[in-house]
N, C-alpha and C positions, 0 to 999 in steps of 0.2 A: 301492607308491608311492615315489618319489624321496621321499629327505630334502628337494630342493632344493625339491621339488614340494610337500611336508609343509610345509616353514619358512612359504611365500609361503603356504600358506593360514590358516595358524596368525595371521601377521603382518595378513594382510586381514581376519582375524575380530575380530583384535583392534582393528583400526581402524574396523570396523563398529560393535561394541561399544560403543566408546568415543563415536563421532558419534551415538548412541542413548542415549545419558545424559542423562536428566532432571537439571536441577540445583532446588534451593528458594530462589530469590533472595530473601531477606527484607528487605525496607524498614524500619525504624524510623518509626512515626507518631506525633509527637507532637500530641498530642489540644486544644492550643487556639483553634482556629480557626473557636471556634463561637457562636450565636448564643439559644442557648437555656439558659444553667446559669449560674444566677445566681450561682454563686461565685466564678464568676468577675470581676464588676463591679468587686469593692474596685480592682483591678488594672488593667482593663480597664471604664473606664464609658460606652464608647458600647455597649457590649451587641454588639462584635465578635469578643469574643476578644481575642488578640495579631496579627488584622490590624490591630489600630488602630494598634499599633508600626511596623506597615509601612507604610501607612495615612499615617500623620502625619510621614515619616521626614524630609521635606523642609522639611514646617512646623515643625517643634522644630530643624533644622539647614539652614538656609537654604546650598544650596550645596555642602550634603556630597558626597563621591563616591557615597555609596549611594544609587540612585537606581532600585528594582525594582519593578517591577506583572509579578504573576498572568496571565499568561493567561485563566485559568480565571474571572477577577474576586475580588472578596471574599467567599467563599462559604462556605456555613454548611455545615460538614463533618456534623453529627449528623443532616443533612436527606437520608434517605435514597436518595431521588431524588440528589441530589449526592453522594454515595457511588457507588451506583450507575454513576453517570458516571466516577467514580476509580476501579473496581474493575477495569469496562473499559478503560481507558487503561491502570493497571498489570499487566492480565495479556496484554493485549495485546502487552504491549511487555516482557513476560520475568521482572514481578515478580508471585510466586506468593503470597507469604507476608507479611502486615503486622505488626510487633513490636509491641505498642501499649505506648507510656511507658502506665504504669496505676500513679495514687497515690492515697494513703491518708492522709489530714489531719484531726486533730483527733476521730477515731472516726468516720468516713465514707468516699465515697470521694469522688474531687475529677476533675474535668474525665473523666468517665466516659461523658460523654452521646455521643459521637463514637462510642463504643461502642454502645455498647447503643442508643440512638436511629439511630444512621446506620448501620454496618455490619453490627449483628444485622438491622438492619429489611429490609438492600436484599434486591432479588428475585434478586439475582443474585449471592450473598454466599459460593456453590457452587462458583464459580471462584478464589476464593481462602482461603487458610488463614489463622489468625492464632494469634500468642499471644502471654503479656503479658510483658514486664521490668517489674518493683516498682520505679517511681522514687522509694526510700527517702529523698532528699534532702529535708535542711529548706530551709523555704523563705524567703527573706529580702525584700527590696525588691527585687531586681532585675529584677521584670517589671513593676515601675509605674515607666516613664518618668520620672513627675511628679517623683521622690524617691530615683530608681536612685544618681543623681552624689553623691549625699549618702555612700554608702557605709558607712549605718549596720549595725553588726553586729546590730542584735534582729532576732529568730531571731518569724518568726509563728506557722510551721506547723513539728513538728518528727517528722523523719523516724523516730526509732527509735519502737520500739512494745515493749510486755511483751509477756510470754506468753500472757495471757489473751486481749490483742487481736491478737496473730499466729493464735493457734487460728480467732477469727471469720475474721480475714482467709481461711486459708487453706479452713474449708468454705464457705465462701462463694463464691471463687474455685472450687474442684470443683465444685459445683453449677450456678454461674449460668454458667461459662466452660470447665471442662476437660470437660463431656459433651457442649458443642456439636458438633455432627457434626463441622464442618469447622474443629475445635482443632487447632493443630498438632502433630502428635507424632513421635516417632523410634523405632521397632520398638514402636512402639504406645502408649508412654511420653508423656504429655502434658509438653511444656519449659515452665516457669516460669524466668524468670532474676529474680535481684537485683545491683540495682544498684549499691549501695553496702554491701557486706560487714561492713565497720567498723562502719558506723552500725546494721547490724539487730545485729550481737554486742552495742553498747554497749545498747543497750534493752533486749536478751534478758538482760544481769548479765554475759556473759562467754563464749570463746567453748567450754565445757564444757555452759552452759544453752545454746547457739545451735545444737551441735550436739544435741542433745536434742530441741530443737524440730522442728529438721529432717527428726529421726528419725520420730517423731509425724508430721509432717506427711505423709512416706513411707509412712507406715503407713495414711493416712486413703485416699490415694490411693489404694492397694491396697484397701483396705474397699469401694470406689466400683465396684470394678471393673476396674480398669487393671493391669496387669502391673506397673509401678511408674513413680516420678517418674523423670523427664529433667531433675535441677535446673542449670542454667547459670549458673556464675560470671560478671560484670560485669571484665574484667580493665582495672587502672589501671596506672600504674608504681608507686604506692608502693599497696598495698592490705594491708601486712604488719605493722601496729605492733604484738604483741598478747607475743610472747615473743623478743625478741632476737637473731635469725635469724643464723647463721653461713653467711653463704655457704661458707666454706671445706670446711664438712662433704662427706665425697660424696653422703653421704643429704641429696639437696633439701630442709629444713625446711618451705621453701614449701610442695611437692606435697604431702608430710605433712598440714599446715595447710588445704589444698584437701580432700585425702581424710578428711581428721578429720571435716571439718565436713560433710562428704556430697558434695561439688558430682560431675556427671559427665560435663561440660565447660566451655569458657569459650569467648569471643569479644571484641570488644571494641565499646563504643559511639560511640567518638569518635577521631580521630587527634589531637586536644589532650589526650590523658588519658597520652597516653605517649610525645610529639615536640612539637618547636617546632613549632608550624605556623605560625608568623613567618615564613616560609622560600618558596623554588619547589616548585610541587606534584611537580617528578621529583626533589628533595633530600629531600621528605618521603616521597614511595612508595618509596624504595631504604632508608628507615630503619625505616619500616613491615614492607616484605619480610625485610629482615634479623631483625625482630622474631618475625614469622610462624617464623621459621627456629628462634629462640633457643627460643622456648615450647614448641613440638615437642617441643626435645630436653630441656629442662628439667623438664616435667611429662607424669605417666603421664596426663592427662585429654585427649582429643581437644580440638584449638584447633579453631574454622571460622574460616575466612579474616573480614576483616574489609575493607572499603574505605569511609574518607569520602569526599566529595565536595569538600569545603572548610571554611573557618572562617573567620566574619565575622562579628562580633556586636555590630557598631558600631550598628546599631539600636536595642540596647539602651542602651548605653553611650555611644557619637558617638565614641569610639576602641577601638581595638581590633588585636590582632594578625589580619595578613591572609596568607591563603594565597594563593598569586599563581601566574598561568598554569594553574588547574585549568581548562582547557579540556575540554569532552564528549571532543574524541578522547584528550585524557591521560586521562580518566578510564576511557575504552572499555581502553586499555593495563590500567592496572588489573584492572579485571573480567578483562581475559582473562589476567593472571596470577596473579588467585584460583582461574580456572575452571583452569587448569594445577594448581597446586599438592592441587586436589580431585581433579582425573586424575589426579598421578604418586600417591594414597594412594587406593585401589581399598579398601578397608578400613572407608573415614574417609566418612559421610553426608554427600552432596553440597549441602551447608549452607552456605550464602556471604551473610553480613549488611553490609547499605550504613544509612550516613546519609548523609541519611536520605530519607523521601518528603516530607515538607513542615516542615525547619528553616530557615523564612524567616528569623524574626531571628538566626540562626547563620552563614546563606548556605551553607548545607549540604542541597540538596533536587534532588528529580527533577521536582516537577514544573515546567512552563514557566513560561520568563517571557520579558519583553520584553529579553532581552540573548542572550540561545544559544536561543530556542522550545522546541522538543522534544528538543533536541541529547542530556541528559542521561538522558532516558527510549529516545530512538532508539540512544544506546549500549550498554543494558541489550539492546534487540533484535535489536543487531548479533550479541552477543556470544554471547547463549544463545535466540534464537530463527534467526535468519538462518543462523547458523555453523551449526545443527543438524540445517538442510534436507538 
């Protein structure tokens, strides 16, 4: 056989290859949009969740620019049947995988029912994967409207936890969530991420007891049956107060600090956690990308790509930094340059995390509404279903 006849088929297998790539689109879902978990009331007292934030956005701000309705209507996400209906819309349309925010308040857990009532229950719960981030954050006023503007600093619910109550957390979590068939995993490995890094160190005493824990926690996992944890750092810009990091060093401190504590990659949950997103959404994706680039080379842990949607959180607040011209085809841009950056690393598990699937009061969400419809779910489909035909 010709070389030249060799190369071309080498090059066409390789382009076959590649249009045959499953990717795991994961969504972020955060869990309040329900109408059954009474802990939620102090917060939220018509018994909706934080649609009432969305809900009322017009009556507490007569005039404001934020002005979104649901397609979907106001609907009780823990009601399986409506799940159900979400489950199809998002596999449909190219998202495989749901992150679920999952917290932990006061020795319980907190807005869990989204879970375990809605999406353990649907019949159709087989089409998609899920697993949790530990939203370790405490938690303040800012999700009652009534008394947000007040900006009082007492702290209700508070995010760090001891030892003793990470342990429950963690067999708990194995048992009731990482044996589910359809847990998400990476060569077998069920992912847990935490959120706020800082905050689980400062509960655990430090991050010498933090990594100890994690070790233990590794080990339980393995006891259960799993080849071992997939744990996933939460990455911020500032997420390093703990020993006074010398950049100058060649040895990254940070990666050190990542691998000390166990993590065995990271992602990110927000484009406000590490950019103005004051700014146009193509000044914020080029700052993002370049980000994507920096972390790579900086740390030995694999990054998955990361893409928000946008940032609007004036529902909560009535002002707010706003991400401007996130239009569905800038966002379709986007995805197809995370689904690039997972192509050019053949290595790297084809793991691409959006916020989110339903951050209304953020303005960060896929699914419809009355200003773009389907636009932001029809991008997900352009990008990694359509392209893949």
């Amino acid at each position: 056989m010709k070389k030249t006849t060799l190369f071309l088929l080498l090059v066409l297998s390789s382009f076959s290859l590649k249009a045959q790539r499953n990717y795991d689109v994961a969504a972020y879902l955060y869990p309040a949009y329900v109408s059954d978990d009474v802990r939620l009331r102090p917060f939220w007292p018509m018994g909706i969740g934080e649609w009432e934030t969305v809900m009322t956005m017009q009556q507490r701000n007569p005039g404001h620019y934020w002005n979104r309705h649901p397609l979907w209507g106001y609907v009780n996400e823990a009601d399986p049947a409506v799940m159900e209906m979400e489950i199809d819309q998002a596999a449909g349309h190219g998202v495989n995988v749901f992150i679920f925010d999952w917290y932990w308040f006061d020795g319980r857990p907190f807005m869990e029912t989204t879970l375990t009532n809605g999406f353990l229950k649907a019949r159709n719960r087989d089409r998609m994967q899920f697993y949790l981030m530990w939203a370790n954050h405490d938690v303040k006023n800012y999700w009652d409207t009534r008394i947000a503007a007040l900006k009082e600093p007492n702290v209700i619910w508070r995010g760090a936890v001891s030892r003793e109550e990470f342990e429950r957390i963690c067999l708990r979590n194995i048992e009731m969530f990482f044996k589910q068939p359809n847990y998400y995993k990476i060569d077998g490995k069920p992912v847990f991420m935490i959120y706020e890094v800082s905050t689980f160190i400062d509960g655990l005493g430090g991050v010498e007891q933090a990594a100890d824990a994690l070790k233990w926690f590794r080990k339980q996992v393995k006891k259960a049956g799993f080849p071992d944890l997939e744990l996933q750092f939460t990455m911020w810009k500032k997420q390093f107060n703990y020993s006074g990091f010398d950049d100058a060093k060649k040895d990254n401190p940070r990666d050190k600090f990542i691998r000390d504590l166990g993590f065995n990659s990271m992602s990110h949950y927000q484009f406000c956690h590490f950019i103005n997103v004051d700014d146009d959404y193509s000044v914020i994706l080029e700052k993002a990308y370049a980000e994507w680039e920096r972390l790579e080379a900086e740390f030995s842990i694999p990054y998955y790509p990361h893409v928000s949607i946008g940032w609007d959180n004036s529902p909560r607040t009535s002002k707010s930094a706003v991400t401007r011209n996130n239009t569905p085809e800038r966002f379709e841009d986007a995805l197809r340059k995370a689904k690039a950056y997972v192509d050019a690393r053949p290595g790297l598990h084809p793991l691409i995390t959006i916020n989110s699937w339903n951050e209304w009061t953020e303005t960060s969400y896929l699914q419809p509404d009355d200003v773009y419809g389907y636009g932001y779910l029809d991008a997900v489909k352009h990008v990694f279903i359509d392209d893949n035909k």
